[in-house]
PDB file with SEQRES, HELIX, SHEET and CRYST1 records, atoms N, CA, C and O in Angstrom:
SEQRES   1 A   54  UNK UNK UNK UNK UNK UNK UNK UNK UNK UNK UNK UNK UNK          
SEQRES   2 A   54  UNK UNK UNK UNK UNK UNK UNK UNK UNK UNK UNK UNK UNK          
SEQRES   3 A   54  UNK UNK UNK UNK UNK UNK UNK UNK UNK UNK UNK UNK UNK          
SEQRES   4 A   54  UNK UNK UNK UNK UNK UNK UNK UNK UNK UNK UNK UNK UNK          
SEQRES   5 A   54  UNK UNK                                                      
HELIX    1 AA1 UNK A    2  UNK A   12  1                                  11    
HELIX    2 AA2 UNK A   14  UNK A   17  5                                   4    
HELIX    3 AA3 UNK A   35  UNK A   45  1                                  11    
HELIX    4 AA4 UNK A   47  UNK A   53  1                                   7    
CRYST1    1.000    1.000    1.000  90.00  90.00  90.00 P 1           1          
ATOM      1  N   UNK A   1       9.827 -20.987  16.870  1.00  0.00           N  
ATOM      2  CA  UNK A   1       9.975 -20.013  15.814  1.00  0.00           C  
ATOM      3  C   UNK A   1       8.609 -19.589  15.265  1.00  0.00           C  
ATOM      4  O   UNK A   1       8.363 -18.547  14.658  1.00  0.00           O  
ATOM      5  N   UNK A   2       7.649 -20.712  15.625  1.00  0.00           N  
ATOM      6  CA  UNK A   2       6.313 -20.084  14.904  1.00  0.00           C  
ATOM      7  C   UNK A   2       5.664 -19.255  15.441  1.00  0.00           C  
ATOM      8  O   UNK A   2       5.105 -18.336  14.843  1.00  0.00           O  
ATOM      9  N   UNK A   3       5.614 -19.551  17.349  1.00  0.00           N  
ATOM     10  CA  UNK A   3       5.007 -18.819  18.264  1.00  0.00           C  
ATOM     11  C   UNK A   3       5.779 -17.037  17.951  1.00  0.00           C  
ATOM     12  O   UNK A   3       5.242 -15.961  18.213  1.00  0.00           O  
ATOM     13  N   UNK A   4       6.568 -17.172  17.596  1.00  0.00           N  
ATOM     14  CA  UNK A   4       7.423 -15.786  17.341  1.00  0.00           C  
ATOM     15  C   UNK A   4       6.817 -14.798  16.104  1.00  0.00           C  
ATOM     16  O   UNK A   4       6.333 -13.668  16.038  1.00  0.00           O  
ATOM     17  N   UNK A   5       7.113 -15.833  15.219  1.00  0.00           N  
ATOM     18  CA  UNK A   5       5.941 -14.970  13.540  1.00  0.00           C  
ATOM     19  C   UNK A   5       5.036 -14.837  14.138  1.00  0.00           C  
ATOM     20  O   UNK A   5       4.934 -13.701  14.600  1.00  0.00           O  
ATOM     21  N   UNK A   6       4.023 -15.705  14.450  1.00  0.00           N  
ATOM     22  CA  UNK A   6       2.513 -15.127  14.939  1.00  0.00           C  
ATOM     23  C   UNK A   6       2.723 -14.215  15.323  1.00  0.00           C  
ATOM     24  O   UNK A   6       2.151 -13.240  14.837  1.00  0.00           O  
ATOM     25  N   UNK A   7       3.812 -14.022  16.583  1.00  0.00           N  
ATOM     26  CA  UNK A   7       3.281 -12.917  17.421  1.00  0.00           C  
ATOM     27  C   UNK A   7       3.618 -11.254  16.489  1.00  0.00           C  
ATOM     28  O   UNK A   7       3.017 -10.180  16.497  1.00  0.00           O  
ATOM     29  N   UNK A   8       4.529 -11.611  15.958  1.00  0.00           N  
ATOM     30  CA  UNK A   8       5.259 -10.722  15.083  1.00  0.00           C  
ATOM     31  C   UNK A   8       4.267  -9.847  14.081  1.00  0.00           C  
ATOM     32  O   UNK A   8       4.211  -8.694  13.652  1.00  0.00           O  
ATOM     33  N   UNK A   9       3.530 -11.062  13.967  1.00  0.00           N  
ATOM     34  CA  UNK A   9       2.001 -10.578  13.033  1.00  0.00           C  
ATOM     35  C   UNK A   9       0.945 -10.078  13.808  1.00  0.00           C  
ATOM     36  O   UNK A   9       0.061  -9.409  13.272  1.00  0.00           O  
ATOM     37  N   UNK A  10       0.938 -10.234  14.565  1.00  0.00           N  
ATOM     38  CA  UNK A  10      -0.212  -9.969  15.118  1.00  0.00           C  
ATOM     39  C   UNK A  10      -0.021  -8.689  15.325  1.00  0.00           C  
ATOM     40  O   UNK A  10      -0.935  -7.899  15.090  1.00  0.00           O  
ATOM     41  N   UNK A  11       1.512  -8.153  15.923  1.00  0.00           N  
ATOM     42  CA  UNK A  11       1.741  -6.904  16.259  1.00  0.00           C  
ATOM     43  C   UNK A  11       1.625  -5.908  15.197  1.00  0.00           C  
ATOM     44  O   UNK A  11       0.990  -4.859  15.305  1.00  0.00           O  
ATOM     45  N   UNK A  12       2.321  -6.321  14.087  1.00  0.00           N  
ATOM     46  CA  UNK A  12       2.264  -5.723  12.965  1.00  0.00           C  
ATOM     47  C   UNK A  12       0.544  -4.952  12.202  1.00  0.00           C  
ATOM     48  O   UNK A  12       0.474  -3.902  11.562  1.00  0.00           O  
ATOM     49  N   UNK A  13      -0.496  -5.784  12.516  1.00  0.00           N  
ATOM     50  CA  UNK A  13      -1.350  -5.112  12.227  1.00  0.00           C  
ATOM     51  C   UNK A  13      -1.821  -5.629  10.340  1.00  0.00           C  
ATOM     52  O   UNK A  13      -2.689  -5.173   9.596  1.00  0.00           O  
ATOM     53  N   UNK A  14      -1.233  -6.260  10.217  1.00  0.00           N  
ATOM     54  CA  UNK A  14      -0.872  -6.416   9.008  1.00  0.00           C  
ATOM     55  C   UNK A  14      -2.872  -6.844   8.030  1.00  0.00           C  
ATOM     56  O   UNK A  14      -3.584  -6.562   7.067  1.00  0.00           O  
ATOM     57  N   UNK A  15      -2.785  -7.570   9.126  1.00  0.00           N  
ATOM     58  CA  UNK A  15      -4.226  -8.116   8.624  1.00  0.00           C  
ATOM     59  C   UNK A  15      -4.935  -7.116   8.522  1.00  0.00           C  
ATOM     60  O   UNK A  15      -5.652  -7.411   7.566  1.00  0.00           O  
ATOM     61  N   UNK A  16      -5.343  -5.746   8.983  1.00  0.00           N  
ATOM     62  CA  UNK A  16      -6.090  -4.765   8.485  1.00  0.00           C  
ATOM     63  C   UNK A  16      -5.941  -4.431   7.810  1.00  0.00           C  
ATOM     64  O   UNK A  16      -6.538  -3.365   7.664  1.00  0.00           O  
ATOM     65  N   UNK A  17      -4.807  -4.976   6.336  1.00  0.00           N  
ATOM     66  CA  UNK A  17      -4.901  -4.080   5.328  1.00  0.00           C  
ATOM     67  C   UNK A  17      -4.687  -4.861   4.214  1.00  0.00           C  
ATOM     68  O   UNK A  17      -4.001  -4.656   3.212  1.00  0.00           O  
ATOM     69  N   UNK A  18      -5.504  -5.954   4.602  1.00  0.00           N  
ATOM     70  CA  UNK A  18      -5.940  -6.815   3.506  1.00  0.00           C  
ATOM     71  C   UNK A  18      -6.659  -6.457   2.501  1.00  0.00           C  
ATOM     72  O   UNK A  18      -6.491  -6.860   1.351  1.00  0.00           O  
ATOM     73  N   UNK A  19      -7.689  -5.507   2.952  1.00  0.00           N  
ATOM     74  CA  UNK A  19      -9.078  -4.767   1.595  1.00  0.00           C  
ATOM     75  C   UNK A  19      -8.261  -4.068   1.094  1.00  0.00           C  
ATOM     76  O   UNK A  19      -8.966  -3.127   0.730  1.00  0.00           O  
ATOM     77  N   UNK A  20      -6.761  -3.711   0.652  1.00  0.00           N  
ATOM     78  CA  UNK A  20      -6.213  -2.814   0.462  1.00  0.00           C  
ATOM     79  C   UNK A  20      -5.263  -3.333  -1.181  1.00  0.00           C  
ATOM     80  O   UNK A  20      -4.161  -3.883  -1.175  1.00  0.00           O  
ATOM     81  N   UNK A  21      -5.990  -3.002  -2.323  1.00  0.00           N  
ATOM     82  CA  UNK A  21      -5.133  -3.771  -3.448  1.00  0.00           C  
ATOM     83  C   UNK A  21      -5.048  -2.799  -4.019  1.00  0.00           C  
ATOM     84  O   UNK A  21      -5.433  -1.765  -3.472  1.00  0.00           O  
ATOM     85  N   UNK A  22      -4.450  -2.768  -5.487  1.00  0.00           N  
ATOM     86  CA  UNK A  22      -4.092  -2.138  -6.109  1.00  0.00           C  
ATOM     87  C   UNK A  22      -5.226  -1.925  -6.655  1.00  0.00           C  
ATOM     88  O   UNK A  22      -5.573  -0.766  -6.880  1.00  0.00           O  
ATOM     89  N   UNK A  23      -6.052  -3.020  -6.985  1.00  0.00           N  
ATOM     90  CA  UNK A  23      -7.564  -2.143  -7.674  1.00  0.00           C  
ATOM     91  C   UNK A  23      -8.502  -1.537  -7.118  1.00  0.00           C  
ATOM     92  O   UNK A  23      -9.574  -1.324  -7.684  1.00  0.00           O  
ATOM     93  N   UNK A  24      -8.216  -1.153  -5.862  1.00  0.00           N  
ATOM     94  CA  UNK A  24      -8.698  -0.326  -4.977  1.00  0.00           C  
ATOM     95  C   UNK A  24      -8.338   1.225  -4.300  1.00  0.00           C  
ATOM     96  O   UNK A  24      -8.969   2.043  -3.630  1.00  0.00           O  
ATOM     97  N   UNK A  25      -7.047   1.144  -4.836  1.00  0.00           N  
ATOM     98  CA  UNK A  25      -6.101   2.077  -4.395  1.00  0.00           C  
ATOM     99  C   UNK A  25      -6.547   3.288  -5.529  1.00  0.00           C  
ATOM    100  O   UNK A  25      -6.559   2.879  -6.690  1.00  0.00           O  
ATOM    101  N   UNK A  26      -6.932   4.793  -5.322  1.00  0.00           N  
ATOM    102  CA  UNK A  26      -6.519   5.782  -5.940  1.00  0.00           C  
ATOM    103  C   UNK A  26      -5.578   6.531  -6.446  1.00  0.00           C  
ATOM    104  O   UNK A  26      -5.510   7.675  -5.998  1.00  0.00           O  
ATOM    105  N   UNK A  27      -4.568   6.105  -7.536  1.00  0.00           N  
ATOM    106  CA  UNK A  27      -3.221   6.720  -7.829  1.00  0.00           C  
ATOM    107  C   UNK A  27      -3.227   8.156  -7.656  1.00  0.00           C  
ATOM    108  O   UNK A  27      -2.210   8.706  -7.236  1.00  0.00           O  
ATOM    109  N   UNK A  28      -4.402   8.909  -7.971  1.00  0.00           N  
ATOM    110  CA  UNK A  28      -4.069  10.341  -7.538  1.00  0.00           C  
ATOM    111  C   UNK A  28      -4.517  10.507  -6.384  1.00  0.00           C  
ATOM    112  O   UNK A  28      -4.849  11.618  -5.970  1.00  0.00           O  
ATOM    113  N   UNK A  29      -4.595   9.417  -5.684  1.00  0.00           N  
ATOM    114  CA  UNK A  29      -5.151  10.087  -4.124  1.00  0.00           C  
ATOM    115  C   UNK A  29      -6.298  10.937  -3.790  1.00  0.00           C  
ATOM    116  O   UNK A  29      -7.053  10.868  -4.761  1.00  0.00           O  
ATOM    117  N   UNK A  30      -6.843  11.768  -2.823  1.00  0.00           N  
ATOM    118  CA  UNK A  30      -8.072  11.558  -2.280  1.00  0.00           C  
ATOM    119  C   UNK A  30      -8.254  13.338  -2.849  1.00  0.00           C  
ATOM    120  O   UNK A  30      -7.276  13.833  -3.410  1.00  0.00           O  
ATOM    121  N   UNK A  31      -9.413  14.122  -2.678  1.00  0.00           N  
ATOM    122  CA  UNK A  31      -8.986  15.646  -3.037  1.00  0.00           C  
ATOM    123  C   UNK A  31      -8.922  16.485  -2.322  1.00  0.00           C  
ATOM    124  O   UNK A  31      -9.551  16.696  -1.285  1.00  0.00           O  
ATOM    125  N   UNK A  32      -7.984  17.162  -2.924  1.00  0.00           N  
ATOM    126  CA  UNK A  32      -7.326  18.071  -1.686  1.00  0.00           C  
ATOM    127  C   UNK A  32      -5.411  18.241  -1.889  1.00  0.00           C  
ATOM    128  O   UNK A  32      -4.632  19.128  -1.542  1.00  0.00           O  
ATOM    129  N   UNK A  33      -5.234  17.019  -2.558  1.00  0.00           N  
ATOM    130  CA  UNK A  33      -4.135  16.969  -2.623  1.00  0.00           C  
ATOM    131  C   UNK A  33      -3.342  17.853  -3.816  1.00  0.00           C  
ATOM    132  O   UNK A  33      -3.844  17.750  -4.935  1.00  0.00           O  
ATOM    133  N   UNK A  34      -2.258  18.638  -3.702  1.00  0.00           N  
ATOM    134  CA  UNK A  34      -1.408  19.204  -4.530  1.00  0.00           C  
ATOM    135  C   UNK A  34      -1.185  18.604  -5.744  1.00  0.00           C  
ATOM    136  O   UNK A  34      -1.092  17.381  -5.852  1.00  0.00           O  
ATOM    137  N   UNK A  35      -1.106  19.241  -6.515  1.00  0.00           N  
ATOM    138  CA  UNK A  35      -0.777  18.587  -8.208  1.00  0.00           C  
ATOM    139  C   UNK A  35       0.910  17.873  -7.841  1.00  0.00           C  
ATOM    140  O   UNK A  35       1.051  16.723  -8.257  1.00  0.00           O  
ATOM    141  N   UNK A  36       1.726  18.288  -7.352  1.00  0.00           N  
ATOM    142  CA  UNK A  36       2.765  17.688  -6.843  1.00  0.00           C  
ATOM    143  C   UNK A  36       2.833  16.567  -6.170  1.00  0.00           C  
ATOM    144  O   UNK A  36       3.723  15.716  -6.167  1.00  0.00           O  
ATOM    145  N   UNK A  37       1.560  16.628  -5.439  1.00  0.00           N  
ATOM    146  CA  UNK A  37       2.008  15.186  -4.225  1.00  0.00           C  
ATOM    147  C   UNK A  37       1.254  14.309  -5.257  1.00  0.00           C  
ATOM    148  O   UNK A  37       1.677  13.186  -5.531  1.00  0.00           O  
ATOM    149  N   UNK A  38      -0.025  14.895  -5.912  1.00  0.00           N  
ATOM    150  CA  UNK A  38      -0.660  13.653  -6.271  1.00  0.00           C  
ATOM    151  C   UNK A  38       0.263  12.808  -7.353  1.00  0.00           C  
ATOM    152  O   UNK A  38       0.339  11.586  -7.478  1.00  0.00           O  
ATOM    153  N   UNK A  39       0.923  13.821  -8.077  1.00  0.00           N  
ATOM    154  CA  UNK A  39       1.571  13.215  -8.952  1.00  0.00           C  
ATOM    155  C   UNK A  39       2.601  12.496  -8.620  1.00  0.00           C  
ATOM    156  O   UNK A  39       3.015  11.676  -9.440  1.00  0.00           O  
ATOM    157  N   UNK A  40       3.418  12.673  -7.014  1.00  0.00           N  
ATOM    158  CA  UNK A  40       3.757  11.870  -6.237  1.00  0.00           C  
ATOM    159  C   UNK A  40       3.185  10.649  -6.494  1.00  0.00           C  
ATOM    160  O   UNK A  40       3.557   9.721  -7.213  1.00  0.00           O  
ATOM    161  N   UNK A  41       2.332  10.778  -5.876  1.00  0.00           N  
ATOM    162  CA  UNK A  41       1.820   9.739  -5.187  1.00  0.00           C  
ATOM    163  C   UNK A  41       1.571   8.210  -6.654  1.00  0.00           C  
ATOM    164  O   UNK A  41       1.825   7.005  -6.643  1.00  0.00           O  
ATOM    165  N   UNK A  42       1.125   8.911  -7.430  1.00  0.00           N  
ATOM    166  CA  UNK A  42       0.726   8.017  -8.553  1.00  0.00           C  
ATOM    167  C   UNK A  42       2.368   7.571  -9.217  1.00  0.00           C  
ATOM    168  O   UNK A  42       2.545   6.437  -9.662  1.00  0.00           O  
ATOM    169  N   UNK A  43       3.130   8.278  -9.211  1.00  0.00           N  
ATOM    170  CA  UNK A  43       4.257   7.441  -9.176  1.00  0.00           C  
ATOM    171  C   UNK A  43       5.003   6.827  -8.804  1.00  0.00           C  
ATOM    172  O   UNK A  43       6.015   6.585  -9.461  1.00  0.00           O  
ATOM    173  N   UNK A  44       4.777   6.317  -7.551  1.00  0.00           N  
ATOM    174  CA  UNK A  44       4.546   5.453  -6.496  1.00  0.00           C  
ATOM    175  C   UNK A  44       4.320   4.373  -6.774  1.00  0.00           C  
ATOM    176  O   UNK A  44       5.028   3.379  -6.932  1.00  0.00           O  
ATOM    177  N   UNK A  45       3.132   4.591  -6.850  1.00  0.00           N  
ATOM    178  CA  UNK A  45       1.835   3.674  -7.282  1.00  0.00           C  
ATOM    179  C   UNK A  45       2.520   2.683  -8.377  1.00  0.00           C  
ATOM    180  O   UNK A  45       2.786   1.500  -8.163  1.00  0.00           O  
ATOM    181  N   UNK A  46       2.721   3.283  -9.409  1.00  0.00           N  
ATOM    182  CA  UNK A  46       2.931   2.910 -10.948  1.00  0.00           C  
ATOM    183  C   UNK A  46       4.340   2.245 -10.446  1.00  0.00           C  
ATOM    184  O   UNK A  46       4.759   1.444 -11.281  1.00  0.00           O  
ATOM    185  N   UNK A  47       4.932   2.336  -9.629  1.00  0.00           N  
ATOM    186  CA  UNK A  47       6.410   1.785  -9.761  1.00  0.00           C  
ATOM    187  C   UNK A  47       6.017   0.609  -8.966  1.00  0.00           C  
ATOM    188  O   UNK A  47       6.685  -0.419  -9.074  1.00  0.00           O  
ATOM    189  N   UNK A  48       4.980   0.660  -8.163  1.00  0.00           N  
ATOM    190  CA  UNK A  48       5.233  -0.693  -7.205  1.00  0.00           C  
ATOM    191  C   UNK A  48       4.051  -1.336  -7.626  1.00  0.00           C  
ATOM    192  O   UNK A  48       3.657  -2.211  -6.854  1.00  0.00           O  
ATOM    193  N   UNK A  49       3.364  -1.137  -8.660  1.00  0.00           N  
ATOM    194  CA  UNK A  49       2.257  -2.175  -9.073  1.00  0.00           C  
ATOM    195  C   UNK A  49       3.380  -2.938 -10.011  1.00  0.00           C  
ATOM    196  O   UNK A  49       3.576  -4.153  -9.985  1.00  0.00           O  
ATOM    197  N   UNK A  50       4.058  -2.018 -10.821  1.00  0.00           N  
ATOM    198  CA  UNK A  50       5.107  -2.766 -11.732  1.00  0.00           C  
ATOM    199  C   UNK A  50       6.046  -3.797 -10.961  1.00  0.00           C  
ATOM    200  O   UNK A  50       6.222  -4.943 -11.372  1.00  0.00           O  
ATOM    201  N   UNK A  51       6.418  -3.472 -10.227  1.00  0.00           N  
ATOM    202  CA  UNK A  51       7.664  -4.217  -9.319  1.00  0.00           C  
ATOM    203  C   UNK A  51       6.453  -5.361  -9.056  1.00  0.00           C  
ATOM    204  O   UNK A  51       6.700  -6.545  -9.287  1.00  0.00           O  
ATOM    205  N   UNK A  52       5.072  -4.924  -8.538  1.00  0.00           N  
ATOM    206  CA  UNK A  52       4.667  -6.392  -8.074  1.00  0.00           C  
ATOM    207  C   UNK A  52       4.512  -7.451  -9.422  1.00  0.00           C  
ATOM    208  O   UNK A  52       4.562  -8.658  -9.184  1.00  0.00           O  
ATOM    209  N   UNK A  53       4.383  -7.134 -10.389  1.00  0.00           N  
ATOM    210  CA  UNK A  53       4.047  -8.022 -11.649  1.00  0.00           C  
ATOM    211  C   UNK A  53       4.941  -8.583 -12.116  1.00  0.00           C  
ATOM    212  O   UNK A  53       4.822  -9.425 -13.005  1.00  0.00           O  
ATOM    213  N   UNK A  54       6.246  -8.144 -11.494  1.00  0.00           N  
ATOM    214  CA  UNK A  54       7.477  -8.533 -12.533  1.00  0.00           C  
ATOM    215  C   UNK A  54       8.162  -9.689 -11.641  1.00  0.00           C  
ATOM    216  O   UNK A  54       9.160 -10.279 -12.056  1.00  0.00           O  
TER     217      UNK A  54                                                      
END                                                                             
């Protein structure tokens, strides 16, 4: 069962997106983006930083 997760992980890719936190992340995203998406996007953001704290 372990040889299976590993491999599962490995495929996944997962480890490249370790540098990737919330205090790193741009809620309005990069520029260029629509007043719509960004505001998308940051509510996103705001819902799943919350979900992670709770």
């Amino acid at each position: 069962m372990r040889a299976v997760r590993e491999r599962l992980f490995s495929l996944s890719h997962l480890d490249e997106l370790q540098s990737l936190t919330f205090e790193s992340f741009q809620p309005r995203g990069k520029l260029g983006l629509g007043e719509l998406q960004a505001n998308s996007l940051e509510q996103a953001y705001n819902h799943a930083h919350i979900y992670s704290t709770s």
